[in-house]
Gaussian input, Z-matrix of N, CA and C with variables (Angstrom, degrees):
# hf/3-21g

backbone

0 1
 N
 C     1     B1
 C     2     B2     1     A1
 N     3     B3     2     A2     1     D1
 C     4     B4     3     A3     2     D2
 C     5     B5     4     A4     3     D3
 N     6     B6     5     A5     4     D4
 C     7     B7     6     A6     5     D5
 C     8     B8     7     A7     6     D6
 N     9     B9     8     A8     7     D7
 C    10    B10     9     A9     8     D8
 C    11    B11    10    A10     9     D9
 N    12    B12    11    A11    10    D10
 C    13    B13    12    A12    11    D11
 C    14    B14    13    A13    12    D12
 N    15    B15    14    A14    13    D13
 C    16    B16    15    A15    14    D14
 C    17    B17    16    A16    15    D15
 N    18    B18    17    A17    16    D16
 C    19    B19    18    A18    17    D17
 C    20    B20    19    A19    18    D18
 N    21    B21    20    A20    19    D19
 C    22    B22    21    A21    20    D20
 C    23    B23    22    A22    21    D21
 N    24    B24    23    A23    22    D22
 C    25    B25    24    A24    23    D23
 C    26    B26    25    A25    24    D24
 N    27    B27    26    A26    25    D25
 C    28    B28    27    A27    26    D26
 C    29    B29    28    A28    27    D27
 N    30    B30    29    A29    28    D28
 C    31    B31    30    A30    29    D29
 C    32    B32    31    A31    30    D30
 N    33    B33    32    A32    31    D31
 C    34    B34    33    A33    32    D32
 C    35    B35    34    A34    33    D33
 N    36    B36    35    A35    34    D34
 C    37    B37    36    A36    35    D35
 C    38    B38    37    A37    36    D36
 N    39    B39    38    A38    37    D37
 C    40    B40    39    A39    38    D38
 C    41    B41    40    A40    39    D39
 N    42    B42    41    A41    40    D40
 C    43    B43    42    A42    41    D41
 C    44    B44    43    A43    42    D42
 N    45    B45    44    A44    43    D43
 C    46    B46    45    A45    44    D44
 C    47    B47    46    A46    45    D45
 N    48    B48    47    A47    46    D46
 C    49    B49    48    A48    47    D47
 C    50    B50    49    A49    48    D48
 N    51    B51    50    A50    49    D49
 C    52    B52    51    A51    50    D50
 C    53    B53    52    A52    51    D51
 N    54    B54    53    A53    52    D52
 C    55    B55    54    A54    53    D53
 C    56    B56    55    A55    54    D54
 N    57    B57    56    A56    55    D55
 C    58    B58    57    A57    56    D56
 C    59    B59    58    A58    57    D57
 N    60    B60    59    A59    58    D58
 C    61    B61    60    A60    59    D59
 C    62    B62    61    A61    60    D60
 N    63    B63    62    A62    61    D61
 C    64    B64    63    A63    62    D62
 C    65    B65    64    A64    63    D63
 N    66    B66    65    A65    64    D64
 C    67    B67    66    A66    65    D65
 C    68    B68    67    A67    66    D66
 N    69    B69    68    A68    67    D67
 C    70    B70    69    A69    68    D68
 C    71    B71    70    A70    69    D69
 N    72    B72    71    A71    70    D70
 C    73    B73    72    A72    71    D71
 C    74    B74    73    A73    72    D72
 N    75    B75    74    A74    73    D73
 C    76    B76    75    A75    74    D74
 C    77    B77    76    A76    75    D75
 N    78    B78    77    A77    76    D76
 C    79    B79    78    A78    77    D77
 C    80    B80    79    A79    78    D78
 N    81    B81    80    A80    79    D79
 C    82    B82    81    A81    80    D80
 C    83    B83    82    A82    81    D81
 N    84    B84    83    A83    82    D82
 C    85    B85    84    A84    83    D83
 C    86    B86    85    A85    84    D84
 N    87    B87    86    A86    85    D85
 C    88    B88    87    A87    86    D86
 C    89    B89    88    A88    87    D87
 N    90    B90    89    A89    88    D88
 C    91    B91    90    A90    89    D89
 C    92    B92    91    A91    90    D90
 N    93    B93    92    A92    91    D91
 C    94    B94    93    A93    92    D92
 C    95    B95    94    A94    93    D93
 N    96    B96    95    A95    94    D94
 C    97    B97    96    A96    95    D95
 C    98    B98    97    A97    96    D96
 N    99    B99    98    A98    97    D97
 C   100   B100    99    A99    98    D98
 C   101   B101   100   A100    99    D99
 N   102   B102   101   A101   100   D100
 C   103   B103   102   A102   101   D101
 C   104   B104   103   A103   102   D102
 N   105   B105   104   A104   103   D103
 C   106   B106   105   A105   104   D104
 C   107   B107   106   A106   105   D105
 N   108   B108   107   A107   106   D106
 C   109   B109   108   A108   107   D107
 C   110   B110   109   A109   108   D108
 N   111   B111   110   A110   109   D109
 C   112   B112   111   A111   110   D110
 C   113   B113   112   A112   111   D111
 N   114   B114   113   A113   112   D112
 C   115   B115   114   A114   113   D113
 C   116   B116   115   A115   114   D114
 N   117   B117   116   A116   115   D115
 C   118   B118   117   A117   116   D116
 C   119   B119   118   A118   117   D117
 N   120   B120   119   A119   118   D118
 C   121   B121   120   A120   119   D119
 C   122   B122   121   A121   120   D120
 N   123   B123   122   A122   121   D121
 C   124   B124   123   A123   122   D122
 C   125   B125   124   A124   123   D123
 N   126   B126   125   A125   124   D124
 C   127   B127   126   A126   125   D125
 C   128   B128   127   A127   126   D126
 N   129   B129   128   A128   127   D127
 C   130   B130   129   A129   128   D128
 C   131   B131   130   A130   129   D129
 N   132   B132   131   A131   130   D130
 C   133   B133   132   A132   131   D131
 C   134   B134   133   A133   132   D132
 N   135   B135   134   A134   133   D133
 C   136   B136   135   A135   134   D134
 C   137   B137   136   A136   135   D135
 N   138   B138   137   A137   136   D136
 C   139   B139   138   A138   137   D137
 C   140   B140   139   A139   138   D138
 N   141   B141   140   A140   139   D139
 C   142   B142   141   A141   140   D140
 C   143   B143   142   A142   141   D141
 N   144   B144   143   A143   142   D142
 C   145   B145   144   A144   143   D143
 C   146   B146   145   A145   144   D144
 N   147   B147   146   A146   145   D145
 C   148   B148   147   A147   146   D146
 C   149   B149   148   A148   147   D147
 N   150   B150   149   A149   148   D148
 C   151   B151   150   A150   149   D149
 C   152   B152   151   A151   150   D150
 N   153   B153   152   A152   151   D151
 C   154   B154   153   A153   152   D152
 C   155   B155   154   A154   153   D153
 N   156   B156   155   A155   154   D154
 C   157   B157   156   A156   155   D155
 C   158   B158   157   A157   156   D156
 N   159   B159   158   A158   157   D157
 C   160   B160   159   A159   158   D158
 C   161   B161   160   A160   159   D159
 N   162   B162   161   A161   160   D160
 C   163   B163   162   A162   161   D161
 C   164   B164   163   A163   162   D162
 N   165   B165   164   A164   163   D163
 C   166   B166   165   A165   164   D164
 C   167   B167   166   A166   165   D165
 N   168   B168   167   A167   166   D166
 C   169   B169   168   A168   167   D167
 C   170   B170   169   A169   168   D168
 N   171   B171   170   A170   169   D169
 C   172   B172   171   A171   170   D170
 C   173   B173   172   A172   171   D171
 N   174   B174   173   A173   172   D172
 C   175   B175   174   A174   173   D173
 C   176   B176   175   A175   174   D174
 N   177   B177   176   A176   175   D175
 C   178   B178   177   A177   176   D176
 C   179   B179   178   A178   177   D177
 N   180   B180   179   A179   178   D178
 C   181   B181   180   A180   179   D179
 C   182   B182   181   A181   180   D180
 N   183   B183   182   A182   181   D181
 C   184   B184   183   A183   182   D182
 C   185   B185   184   A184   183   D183
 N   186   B186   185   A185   184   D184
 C   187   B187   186   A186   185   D185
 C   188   B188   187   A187   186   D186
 N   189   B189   188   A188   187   D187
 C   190   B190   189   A189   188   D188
 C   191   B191   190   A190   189   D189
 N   192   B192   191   A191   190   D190
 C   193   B193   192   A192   191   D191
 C   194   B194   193   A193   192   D192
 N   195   B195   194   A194   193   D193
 C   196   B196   195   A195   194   D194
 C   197   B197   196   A196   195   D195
 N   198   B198   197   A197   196   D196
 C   199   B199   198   A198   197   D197
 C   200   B200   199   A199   198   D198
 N   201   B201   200   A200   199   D199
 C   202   B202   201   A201   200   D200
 C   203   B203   202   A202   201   D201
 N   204   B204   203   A203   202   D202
 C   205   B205   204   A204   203   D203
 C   206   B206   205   A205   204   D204
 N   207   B207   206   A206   205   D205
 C   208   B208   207   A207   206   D206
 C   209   B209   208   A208   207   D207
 N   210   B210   209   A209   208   D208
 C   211   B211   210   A210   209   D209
 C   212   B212   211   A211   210   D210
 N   213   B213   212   A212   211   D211
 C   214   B214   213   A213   212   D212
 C   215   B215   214   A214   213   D213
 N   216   B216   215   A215   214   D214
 C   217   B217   216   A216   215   D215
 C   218   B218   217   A217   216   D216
 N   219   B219   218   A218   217   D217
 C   220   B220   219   A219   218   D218
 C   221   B221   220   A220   219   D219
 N   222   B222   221   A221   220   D220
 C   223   B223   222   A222   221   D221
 C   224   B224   223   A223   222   D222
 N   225   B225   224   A224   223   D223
 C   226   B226   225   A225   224   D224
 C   227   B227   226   A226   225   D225
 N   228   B228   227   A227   226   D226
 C   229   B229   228   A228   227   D227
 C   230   B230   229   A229   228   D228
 N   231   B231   230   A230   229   D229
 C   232   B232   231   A231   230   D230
 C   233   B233   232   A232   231   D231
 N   234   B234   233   A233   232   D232
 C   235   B235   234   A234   233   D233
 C   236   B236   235   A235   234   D234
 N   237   B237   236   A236   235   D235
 C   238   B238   237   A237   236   D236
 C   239   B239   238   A238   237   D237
 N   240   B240   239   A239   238   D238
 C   241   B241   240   A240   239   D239
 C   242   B242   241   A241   240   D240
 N   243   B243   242   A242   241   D241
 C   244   B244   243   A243   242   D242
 C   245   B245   244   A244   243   D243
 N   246   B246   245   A245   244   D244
 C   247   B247   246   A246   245   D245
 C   248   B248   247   A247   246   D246
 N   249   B249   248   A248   247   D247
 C   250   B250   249   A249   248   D248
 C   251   B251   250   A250   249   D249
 N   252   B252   251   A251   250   D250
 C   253   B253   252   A252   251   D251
 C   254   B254   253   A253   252   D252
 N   255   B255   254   A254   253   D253
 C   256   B256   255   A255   254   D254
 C   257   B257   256   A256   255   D255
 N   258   B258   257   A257   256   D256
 C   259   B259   258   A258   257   D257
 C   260   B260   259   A259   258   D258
 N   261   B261   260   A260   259   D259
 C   262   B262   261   A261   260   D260
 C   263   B263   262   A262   261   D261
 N   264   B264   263   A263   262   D262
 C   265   B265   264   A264   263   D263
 C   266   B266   265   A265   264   D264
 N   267   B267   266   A266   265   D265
 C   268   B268   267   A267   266   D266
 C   269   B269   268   A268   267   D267
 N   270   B270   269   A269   268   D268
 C   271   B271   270   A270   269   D269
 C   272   B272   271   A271   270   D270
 N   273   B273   272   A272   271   D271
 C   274   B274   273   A273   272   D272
 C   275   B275   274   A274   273   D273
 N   276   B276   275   A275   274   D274
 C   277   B277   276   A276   275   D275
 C   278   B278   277   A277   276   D276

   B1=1.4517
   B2=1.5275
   B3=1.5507
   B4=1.3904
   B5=1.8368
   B6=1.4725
   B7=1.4981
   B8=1.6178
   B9=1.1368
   B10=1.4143
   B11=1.4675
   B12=1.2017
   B13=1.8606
   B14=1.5218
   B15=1.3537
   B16=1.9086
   B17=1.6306
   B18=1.8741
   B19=1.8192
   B20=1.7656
   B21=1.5190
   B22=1.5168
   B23=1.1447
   B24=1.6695
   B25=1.6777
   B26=1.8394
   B27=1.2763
   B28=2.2087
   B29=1.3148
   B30=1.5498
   B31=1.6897
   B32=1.0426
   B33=1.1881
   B34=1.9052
   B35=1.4371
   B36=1.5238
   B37=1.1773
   B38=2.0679
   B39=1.1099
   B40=1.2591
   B41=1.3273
   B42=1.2253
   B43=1.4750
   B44=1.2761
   B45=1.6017
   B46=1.4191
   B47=1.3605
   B48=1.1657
   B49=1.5383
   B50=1.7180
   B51=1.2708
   B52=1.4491
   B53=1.6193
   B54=0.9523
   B55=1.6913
   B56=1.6681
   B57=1.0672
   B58=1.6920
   B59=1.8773
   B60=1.1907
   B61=1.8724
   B62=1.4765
   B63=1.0526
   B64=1.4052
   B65=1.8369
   B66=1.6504
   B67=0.9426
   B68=1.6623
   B69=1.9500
   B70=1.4670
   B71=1.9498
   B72=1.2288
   B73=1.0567
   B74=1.4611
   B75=1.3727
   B76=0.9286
   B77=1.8304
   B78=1.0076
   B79=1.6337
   B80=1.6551
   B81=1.7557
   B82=1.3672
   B83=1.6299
   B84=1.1724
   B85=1.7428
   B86=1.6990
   B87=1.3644
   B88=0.8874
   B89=1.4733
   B90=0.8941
   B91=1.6921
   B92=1.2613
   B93=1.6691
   B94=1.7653
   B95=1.5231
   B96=1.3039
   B97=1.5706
   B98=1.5821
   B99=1.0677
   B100=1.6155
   B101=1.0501
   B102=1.5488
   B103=1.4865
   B104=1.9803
   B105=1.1485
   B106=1.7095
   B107=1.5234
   B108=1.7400
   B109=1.0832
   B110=1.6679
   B111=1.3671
   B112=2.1488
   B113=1.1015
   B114=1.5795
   B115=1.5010
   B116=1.5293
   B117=1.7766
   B118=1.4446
   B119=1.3170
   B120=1.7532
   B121=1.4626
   B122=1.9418
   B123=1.4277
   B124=2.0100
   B125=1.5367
   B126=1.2514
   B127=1.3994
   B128=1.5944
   B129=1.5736
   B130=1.3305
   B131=1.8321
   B132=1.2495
   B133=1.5397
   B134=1.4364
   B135=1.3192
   B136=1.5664
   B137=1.6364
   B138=1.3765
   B139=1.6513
   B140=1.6389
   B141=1.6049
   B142=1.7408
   B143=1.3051
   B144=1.4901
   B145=1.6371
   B146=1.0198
   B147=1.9989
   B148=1.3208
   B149=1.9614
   B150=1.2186
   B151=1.3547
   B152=1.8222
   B153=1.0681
   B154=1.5111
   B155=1.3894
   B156=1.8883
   B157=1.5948
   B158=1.4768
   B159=1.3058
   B160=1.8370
   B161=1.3941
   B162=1.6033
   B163=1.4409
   B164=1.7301
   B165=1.2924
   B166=1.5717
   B167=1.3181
   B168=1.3409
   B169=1.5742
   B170=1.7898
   B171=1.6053
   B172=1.3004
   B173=1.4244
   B174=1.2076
   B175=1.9176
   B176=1.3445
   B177=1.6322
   B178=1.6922
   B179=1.4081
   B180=1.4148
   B181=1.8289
   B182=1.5721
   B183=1.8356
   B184=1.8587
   B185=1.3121
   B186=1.0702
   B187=1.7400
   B188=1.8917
   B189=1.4113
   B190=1.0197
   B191=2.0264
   B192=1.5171
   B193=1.8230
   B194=1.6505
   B195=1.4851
   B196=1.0316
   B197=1.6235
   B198=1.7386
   B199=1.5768
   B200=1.2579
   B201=1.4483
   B202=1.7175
   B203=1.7919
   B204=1.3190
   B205=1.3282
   B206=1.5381
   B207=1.6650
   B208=1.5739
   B209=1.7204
   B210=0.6659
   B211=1.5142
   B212=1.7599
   B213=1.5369
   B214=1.5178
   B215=1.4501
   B216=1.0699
   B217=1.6350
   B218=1.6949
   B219=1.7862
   B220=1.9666
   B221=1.4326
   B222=1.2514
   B223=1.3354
   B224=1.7997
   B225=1.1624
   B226=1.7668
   B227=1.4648
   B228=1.4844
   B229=1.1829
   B230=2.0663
   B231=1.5024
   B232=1.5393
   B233=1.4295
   B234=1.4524
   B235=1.4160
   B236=1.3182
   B237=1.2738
   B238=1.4937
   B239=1.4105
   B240=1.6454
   B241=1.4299
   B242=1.4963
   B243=1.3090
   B244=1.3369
   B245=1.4928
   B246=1.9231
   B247=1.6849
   B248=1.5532
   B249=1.6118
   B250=1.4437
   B251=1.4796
   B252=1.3219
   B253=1.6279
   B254=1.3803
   B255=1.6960
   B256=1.7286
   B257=1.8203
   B258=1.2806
   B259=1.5221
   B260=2.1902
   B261=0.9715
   B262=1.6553
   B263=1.6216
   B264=1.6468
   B265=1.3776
   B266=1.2564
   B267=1.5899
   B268=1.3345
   B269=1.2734
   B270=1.8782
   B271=1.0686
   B272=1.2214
   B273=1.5469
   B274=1.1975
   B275=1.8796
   B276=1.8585
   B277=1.9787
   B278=1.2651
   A1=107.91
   A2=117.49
   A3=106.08
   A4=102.77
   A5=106.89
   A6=105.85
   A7=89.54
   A8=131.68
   A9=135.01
   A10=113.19
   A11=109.52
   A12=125.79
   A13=103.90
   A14=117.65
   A15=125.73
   A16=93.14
   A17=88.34
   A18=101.34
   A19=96.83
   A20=107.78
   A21=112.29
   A22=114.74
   A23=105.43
   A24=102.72
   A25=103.91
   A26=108.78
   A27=127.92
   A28=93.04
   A29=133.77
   A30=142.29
   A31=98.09
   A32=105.85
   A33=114.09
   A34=115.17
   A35=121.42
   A36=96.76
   A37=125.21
   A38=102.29
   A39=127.82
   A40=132.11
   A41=123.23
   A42=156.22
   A43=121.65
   A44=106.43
   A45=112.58
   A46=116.38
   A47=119.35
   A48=124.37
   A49=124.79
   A50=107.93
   A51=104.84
   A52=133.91
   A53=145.65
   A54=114.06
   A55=110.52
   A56=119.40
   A57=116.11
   A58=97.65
   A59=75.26
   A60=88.54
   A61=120.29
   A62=104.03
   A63=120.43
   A64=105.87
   A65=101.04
   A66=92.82
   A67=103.25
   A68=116.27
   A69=100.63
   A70=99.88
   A71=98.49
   A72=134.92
   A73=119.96
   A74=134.58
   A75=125.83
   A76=129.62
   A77=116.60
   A78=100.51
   A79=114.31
   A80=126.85
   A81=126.07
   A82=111.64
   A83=95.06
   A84=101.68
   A85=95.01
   A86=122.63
   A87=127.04
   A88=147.46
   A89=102.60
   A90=131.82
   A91=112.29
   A92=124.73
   A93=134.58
   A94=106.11
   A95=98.94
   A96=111.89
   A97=103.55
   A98=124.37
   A99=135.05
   A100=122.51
   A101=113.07
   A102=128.21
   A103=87.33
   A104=91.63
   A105=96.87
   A106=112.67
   A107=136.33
   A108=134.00
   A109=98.19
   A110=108.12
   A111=96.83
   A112=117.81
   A113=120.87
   A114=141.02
   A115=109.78
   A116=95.88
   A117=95.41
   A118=143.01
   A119=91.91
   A120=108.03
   A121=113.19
   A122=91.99
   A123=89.92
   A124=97.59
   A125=134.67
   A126=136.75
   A127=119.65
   A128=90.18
   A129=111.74
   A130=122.65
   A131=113.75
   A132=119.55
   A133=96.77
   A134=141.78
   A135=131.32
   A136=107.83
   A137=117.14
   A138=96.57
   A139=131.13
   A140=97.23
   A141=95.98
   A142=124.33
   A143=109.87
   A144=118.01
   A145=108.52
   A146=112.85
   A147=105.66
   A148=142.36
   A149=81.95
   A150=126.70
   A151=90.47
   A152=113.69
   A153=111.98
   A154=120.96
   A155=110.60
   A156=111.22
   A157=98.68
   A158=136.82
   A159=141.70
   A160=91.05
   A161=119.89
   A162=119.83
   A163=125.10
   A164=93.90
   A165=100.49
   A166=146.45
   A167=104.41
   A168=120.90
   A169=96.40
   A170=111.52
   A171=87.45
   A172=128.91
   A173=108.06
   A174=86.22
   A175=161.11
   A176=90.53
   A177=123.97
   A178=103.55
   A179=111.81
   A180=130.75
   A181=111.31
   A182=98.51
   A183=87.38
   A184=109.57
   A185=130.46
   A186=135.58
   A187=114.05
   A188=95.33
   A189=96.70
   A190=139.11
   A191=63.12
   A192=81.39
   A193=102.13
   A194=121.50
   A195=111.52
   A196=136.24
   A197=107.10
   A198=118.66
   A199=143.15
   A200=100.65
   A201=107.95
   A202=108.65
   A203=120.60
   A204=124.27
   A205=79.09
   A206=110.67
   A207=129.30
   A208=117.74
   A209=111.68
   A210=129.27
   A211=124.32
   A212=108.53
   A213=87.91
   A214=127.00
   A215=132.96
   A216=124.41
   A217=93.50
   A218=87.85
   A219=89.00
   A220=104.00
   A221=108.04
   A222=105.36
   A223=100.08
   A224=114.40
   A225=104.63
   A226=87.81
   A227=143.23
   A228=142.35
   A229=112.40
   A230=97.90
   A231=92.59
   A232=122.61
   A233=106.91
   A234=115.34
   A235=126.49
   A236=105.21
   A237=112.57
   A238=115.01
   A239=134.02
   A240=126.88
   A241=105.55
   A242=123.68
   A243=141.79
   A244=95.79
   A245=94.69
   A246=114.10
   A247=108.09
   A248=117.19
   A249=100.10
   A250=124.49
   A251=127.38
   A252=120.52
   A253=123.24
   A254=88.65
   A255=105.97
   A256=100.66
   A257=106.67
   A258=91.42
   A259=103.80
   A260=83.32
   A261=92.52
   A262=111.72
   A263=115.52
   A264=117.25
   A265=127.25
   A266=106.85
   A267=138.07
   A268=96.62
   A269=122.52
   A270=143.87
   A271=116.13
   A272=122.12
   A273=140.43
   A274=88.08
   A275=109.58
   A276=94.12
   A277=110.30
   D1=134.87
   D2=-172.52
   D3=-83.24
   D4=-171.90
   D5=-173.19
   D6=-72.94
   D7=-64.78
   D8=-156.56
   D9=-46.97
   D10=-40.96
   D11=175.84
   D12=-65.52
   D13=-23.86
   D14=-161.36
   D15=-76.34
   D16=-38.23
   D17=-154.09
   D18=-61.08
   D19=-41.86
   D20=-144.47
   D21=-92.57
   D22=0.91
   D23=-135.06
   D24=-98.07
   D25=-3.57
   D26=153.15
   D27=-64.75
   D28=-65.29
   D29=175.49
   D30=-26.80
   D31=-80.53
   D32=-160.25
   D33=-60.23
   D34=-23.47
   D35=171.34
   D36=-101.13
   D37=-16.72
   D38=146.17
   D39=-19.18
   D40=-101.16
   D41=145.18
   D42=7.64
   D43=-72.35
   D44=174.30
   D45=-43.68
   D46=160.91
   D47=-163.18
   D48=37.83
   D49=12.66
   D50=162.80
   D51=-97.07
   D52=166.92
   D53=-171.40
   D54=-86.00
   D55=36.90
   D56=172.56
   D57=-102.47
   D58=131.21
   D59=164.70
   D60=-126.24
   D61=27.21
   D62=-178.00
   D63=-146.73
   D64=160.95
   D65=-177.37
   D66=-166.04
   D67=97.27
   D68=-161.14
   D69=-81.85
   D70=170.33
   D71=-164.88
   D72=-118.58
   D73=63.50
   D74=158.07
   D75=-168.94
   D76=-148.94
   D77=-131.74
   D78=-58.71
   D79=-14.17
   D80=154.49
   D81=-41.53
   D82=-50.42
   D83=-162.49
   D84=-54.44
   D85=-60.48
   D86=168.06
   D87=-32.81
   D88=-49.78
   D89=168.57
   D90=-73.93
   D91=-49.50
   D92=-173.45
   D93=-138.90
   D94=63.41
   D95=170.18
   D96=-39.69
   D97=-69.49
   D98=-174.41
   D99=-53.80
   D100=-19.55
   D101=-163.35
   D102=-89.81
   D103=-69.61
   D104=173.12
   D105=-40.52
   D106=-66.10
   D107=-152.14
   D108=-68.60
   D109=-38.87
   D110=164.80
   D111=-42.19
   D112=-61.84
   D113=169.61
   D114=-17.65
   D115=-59.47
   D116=-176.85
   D117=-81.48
   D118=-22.93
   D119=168.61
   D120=-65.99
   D121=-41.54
   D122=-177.38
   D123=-63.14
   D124=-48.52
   D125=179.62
   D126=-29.81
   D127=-69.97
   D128=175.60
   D129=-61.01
   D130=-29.90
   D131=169.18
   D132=-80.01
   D133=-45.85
   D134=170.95
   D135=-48.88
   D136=-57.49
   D137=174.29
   D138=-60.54
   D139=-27.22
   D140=177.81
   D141=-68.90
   D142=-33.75
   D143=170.33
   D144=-46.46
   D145=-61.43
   D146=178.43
   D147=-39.34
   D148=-43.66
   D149=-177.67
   D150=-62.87
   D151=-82.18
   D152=-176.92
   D153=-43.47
   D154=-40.05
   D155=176.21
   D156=-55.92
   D157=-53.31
   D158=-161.68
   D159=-48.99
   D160=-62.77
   D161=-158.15
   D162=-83.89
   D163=-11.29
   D164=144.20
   D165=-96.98
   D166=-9.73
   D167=166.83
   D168=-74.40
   D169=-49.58
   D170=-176.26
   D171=-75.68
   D172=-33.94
   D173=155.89
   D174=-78.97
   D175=-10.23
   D176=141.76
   D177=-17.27
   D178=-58.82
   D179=-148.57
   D180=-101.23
   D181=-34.37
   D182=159.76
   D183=-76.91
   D184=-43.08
   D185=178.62
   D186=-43.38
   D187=-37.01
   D188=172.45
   D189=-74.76
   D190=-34.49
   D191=-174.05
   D192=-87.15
   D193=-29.47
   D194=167.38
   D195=-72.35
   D196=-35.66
   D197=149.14
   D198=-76.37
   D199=-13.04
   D200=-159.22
   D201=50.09
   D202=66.80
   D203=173.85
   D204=-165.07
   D205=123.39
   D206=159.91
   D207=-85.54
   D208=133.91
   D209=177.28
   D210=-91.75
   D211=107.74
   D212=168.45
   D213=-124.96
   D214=152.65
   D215=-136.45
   D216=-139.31
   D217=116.67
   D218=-172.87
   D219=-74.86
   D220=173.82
   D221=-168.41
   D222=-81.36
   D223=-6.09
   D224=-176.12
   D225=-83.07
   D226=-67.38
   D227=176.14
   D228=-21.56
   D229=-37.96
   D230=171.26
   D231=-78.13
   D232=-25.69
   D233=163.68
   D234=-52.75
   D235=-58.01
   D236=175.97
   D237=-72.09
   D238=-20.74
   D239=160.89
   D240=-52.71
   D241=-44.68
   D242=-154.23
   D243=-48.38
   D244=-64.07
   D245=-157.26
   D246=-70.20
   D247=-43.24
   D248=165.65
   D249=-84.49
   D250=3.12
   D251=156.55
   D252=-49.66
   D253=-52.48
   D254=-170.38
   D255=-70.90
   D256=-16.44
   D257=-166.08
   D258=-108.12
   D259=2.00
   D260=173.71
   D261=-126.58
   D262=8.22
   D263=171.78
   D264=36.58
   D265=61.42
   D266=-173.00
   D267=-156.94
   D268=152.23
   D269=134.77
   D270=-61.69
   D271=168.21
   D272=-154.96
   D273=-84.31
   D274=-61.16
   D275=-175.29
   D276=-85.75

């Protein structure tokens, strides 16, 4: 295994399917691999929440307009969309 593959290789399996498409490179990463891959994981669960509030508000609003019955969604209910999205690699629509 080369050093660079040693460095990445928590990254590489990680990453995929999270919303980062980028990924800098330098000497933290290096030095506190672990310190970073937390970094990225809290990062990355801050965008999916987000991400999940958008995609449940928007069907909140087709659901709505299509039934006339409004929907409101606690924020633990967004949590838990969150945790089985990410873990069945699907969005909520």
């Amino acid at each position: 295994m080369t050093v660079f593959a040693d460095i990445l290789r928590e990254l590489k399996l990680e990453l995929p399917g999270t919303s980062f498409s980028e990924l800098k490179i330098d000497s933290e990463l290096i030095e506190n691999k672990e310190v970073v891959l937390v970094k990225y994981r809290e990062e990355g669960l801050k965008v999916n929440i987000e991400k999940m509030r958008f995609e449940v508000a928007v069907y909140g609003r087709e659901f709505s307009t299509k039934h006339g019955v409004s929907m409101e969604f606690t924020e633990g209910v967004i949590m838990e969309l969150t945790e089985l999205s990410s873990i069945q690699g699907r969005n909520a629509l």
